[in-house]
C-alpha positions as CSV (number, residue, x, y, z in Angstrom):
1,X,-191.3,58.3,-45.9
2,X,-192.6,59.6,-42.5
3,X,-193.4,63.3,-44.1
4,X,-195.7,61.6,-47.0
5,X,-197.8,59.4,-44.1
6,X,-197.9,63.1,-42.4
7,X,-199.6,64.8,-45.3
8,X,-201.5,61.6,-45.7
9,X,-202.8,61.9,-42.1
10,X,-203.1,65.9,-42.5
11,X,-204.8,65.1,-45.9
12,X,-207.3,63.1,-44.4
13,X,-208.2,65.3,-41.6
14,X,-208.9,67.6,-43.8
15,X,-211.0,66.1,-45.5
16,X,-213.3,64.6,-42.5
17,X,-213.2,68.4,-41.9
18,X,-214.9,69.2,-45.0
19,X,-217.3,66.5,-45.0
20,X,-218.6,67.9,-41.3
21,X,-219.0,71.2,-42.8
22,X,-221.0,70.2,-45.7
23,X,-223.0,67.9,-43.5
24,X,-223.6,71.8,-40.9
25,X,-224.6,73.6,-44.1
26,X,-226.6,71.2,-45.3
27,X,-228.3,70.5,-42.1
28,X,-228.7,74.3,-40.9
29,X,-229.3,75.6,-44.6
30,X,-226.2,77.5,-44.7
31,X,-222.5,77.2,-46.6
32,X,-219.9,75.1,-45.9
33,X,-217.4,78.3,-46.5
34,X,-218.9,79.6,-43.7
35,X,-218.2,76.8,-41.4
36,X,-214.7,76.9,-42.7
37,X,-214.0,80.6,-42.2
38,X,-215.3,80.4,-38.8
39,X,-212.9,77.7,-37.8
40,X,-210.1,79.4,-39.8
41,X,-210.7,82.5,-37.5
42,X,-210.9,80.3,-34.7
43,X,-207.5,78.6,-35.2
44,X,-205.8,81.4,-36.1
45,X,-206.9,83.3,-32.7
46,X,-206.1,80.1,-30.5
47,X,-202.2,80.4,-32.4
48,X,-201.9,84.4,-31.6
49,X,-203.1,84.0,-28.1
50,X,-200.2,81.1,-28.1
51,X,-197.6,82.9,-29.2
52,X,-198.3,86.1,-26.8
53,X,-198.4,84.1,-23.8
54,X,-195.3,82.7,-24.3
């Protein structure tokens, strides 16, 4: 039961996610992939800076 309300919860970020990046590209006349990709990149620096430090 507790790993369906997880992917519920991860589910729903997600989605908020998505909705902000539409709302960036729609505001700043530009894609919502690209608002993705750049916090793709961004997360996946922030874990390989993580896992040298430690």
């Amino acid at each position: 039961m507790l790993r369906v309300r997880e992917d519920n919860i991860v589910t729903s970020t997600m989605q908020q996610r998505n909705g902000r990046y539409l709302d960036l590209a729609n505001a700043l006349g530009t894609s919502a992939k690209l608002w993705m990709n750049l916090q793709a990149t961004w997360d996946l620096d922030r874990a390989i800076k993580r896992r040298q430090v430690a």
